[in-house]
N, C-alpha and C positions, 0 to 999 in steps of 0.2 A: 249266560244270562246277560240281556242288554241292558244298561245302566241307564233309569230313566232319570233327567236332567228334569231338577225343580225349575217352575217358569216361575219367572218375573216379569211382570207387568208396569215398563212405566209409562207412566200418565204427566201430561203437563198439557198446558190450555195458555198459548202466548199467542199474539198475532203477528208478532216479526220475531227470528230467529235472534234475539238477546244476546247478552252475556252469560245467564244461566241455562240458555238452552245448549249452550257448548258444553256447560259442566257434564249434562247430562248426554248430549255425544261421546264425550270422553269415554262414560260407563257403560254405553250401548257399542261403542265400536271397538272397545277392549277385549284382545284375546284372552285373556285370563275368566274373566268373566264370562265371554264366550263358549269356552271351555267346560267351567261345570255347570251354565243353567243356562237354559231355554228362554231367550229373550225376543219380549212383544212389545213394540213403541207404538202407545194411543195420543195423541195427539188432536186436537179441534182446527180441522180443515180450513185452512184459507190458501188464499195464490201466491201471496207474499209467505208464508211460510213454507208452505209443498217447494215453494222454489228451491227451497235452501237444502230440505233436506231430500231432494233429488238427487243433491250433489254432496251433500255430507253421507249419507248411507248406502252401500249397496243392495242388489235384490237378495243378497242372503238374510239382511234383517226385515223380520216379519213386523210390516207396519200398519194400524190398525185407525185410520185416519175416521174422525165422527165430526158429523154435519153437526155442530155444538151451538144454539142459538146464542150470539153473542154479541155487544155490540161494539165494543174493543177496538174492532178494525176502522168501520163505519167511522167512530169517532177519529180515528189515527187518521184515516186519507182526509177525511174533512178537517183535520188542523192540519194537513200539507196544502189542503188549496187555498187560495186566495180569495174565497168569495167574502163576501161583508160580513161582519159581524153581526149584524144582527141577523141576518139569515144562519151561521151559526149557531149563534143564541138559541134561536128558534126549533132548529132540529136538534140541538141538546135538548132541550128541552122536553121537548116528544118523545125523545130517546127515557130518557130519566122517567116520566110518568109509566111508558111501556116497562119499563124494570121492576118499579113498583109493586106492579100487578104480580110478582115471582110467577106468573106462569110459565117464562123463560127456565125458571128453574129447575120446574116441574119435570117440564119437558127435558132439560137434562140431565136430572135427577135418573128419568128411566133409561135413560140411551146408556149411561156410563152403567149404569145397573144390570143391564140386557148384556150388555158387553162382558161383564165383570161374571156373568153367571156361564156365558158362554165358555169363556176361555179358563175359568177357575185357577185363577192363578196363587202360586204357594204364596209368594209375597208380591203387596201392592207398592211400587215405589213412586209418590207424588214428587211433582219438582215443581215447585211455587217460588216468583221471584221474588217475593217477602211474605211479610203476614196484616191484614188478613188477604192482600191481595188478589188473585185469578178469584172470583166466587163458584167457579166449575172444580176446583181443585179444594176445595172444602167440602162441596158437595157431595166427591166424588168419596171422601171419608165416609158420608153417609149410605152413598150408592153401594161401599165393600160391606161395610155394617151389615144390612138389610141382604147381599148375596153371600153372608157367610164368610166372606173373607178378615181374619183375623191378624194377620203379621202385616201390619203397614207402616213402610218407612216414611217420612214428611221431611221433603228439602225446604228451607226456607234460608233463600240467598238474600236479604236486603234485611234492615232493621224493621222488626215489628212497631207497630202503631199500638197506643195504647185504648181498649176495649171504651166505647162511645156510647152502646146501648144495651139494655138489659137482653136485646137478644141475642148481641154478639157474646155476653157473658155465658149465654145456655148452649151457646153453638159451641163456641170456646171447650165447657166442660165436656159436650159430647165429644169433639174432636179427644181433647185430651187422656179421656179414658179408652177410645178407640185406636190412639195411633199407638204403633206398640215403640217409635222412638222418631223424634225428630232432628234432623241433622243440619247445621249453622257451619258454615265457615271460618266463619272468627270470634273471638272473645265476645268482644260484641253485642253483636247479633242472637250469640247464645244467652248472656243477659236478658236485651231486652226483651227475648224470645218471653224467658223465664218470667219477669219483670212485669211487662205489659200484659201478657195474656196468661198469666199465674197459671204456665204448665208444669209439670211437675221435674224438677229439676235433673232428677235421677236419669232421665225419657230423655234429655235434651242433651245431644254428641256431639263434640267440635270436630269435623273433618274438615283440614283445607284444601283448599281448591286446588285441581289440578289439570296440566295441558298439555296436550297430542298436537303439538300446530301444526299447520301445514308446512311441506317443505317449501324455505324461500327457493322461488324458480327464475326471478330477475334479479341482477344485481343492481347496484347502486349508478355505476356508469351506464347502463343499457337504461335504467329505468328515467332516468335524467334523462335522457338522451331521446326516449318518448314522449315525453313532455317538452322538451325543447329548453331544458333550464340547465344553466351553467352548472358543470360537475362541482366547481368549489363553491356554490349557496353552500349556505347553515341551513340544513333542512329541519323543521320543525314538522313531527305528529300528532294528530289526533285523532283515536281513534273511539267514536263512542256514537249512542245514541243522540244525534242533534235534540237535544230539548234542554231547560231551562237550569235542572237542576245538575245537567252535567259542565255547566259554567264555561262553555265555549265563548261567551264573549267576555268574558275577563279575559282571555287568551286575544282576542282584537284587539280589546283595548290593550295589551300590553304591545300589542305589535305598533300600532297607532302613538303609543308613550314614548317608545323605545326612538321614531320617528324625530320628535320634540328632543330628545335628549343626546342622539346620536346617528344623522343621517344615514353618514357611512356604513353604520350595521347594519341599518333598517334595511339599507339596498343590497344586502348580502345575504339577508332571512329570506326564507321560503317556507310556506306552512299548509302543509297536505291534511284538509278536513274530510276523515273517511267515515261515511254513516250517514245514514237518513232520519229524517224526524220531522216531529211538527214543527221545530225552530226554523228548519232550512232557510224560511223567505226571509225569515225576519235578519238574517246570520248574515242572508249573503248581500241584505238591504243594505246594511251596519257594512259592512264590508265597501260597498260603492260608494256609498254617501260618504267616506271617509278614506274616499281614493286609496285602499290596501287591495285591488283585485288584482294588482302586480305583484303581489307577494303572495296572497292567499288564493287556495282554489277548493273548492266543494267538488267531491267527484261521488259521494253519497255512496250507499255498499257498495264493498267489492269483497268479492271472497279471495282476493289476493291481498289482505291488508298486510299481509304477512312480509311481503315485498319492500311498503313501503315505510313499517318499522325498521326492516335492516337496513334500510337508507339514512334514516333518519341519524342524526348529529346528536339531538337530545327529542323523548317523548315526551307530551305534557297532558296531564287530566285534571284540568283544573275544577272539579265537581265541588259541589256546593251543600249538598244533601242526600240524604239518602243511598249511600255506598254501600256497598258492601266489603268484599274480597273481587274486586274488577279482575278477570281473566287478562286482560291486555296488557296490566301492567306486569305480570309472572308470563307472560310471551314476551314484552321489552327487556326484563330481562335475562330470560334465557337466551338474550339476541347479545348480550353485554351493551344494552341499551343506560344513559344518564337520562333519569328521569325525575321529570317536577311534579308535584300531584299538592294533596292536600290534607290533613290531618282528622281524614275520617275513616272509623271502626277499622276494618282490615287493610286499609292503605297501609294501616300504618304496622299493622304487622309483617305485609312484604316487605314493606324497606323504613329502611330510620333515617330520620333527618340528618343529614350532611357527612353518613354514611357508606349507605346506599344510593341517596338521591337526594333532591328538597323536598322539606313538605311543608309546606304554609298554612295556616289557619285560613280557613273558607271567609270568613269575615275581614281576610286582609291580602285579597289576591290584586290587591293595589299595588302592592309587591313584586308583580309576577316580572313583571318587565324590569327588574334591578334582578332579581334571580338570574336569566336568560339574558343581559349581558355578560351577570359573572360569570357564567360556565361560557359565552362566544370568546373572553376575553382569557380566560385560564384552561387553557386545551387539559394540561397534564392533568388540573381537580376533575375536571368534566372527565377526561377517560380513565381516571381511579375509581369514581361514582362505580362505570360502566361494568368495571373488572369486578368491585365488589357486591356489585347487584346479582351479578352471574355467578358469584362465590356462594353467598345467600339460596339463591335461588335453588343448585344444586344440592346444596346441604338442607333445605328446607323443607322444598319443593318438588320432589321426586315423586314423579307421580307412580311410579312401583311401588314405592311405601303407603302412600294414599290408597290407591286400587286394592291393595290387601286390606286394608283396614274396613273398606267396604264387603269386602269380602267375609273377612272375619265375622262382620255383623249380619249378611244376610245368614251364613251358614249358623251363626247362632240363634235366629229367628227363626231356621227349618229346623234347629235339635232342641230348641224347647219342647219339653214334654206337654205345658199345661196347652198347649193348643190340639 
């Protein structure tokens, strides 16, 4: 008798391949998981996305890609270009009144429905970068509802916003009675989950994050050696989405600071900005006008960032809001990377201040550039940081223990009786 394997169904609705869309590779290209259930990845189709997971997935994972009306992208390339503002203005604007109308909704409301009927899957797993964010990923709680689908897991990687309007309160309650358990990464996030959007506490699981990187393929000399930069620079990383609140130019300005304060070093740092965003022009404006494009370089995605982590001397994410459990800094160090960040929700559960790494308060990364002397000017602090971020990381962050524990949940979601 052949052993038929329960399907899972995950669902996520991003228009660039994030930091929680790796969580959710992790899950889908896991052999264990592989192993006892029949795995289907739905996703909402764009170029910038399909790109990514061309190259993260192969043709063994069944992927269910849906023409999702959305305007997410539209908006994202038009804060990469340069046109005026007020022509921006303008097509937000258009954009925002067409939203309005929810027929956008409607219309997804059935796709993820038709889908969801089709493939009938044992359990639904959503992966949403926070809360209430993707509105197709709320929906799509509706869409299992109305096809019968009853076991639904809810990722929500970022801090929940607190509930604005009496209709997100009713949508709120339906989600909460429909999801059969939502999953946070951090302390956190599990609060505000709880907090803000009064779900029911019991529903709401802390799993942290976990990472499969890829293998580093260049080394440190070859990779310098592609760029044309002296092997002994202090290499500085950054690896994130270019936009506002992940605080890449408090990271200029300290480059610019350190300038005023200590020539000689400034001429010795180098600082690889890997990631795309709506910030780019403004980053790399900030950057000229302030004569650092001899130190600094934007090379925008690469799915080799893996590369220029192991290069790096020390990583830095100087973000400002809205964090979560960042997957890059649990790849800096599983690399025995010294890292600087900042003193939000699960930062700070990877590493502790002047333990593991620095972590500065977001409202004082005037700071940053007295940090990243200390660690160019004390090698042995800087490579103790590095040994015990990697000590952490192994004892914490083992993503076999993680991978079970998702397991453990889905299999107890197919042997409940009451469904």
């Amino acid at each position: 008798m052949t052993f038929k394997k329960p399907k899972i169904l995950y669902f996520t609705d991003c228009f660039i391949f994030g930091g929680c869309e790796h969580v959710l590779a992790n899950l889908i290209n896991n052999k264990k998981i592989n192993e006892q259930f029949k795995i289907i990845y739905s996703y909402r189709y764009s170029h910038l996305y399909q790109d990514v997971v061309n190259k993260k997935f192969g043709p063994d994972v069944q992927k269910k890609p849906l023409f999702l009306l959305n305007f997410s992208t539209s908006l994202y390339r038009l804060g990469l270009s340069q046109n005026r503002k007020l022509i921006k203005k303008s097509i937000s604007l258009i954009i925002l009144i067409i939203k309005k109308t929810k027929l956008l909704s409607l219309v997804n409301f059935l796709q993820i429905f038709i889908l969801l009927r089709r493939i009938k899957p044992d359990i639904l797993h959503i992966n949403n970068g926070g809360y209430p964010a993707a509105e197709n990923c709320r929906i799509a709680v509706f869409s299992a509802r109305f096809a019968g689908i009853k076991r639904i897991v809810f990722g929500v990687h970022n801090l929940a916003l607190k509930q604005k309007t009496i209709l997100e309160k009713y949508q709120d309650s339906f989600i909460n009675k429909n999801v059969s358990y939502f999953i946070t990464a951090s302390k956190t996030a599990r609060l505000k989950l709880i907090e803000n959007r009064k779900f029911d506490k019991n529903h709401v699981l802390q799993i942290y994050n976990a990472i499969t990187h890829p293998e580093v393929i260049i080394d440190k000399l070859n990779l310098m050696k592609a760029f044309n930069i002296e092997n002994n620079k202090f290499i500085i990383v950054e690896v994130a989405l270019l936009t506002k609140r992940k605080g890449q130019i408090h990271l200029l300005n300290a480059i610019k600071k350190i300038r005023d304060i200590d020539e000689e070093i400034f001429n010795n740092i180098f600082v690889f900005f890997i990631g795309d965003g709506e910030d780019r022009f403004n980053l790399e404006s900030y950057a000229k006008k302030h004569n650092l494009e001899k130190n600094t370089k934007f090379l925008g995605y690469r799915s080799d960032y893996m590369d220029f982590i192991n290069a790096a001397d020390i990583f830095i994410l100087p973000s400002i809001q809205y964090e979560d459990m960042p997957l890059v800094i649990l790849s800096a160090m599983s690399l025995m990377k010294t890292i600087i960040s900042t003193q939000l929700a699960g930062i700070m559960e990877e590493i502790r201040h002047n333990q593991e790494g620095i972590l500065l308060k977001p409202n004082e990364l005037d700071k940053l550039s007295e940090s990243i002397i200390k660690l160019y000017k004390d090698a042995e602090f800087c490579k103790k940081l590095g040994i015990n971020a990697y000590q952490r990381y192994i004892k914490i962050f083992d993503s076999k223990s993680i991978i079970s524990e998702y397991i453990k949940l889905y299999k107890k979601l197919i042997e409940e009786k009451d469904f």
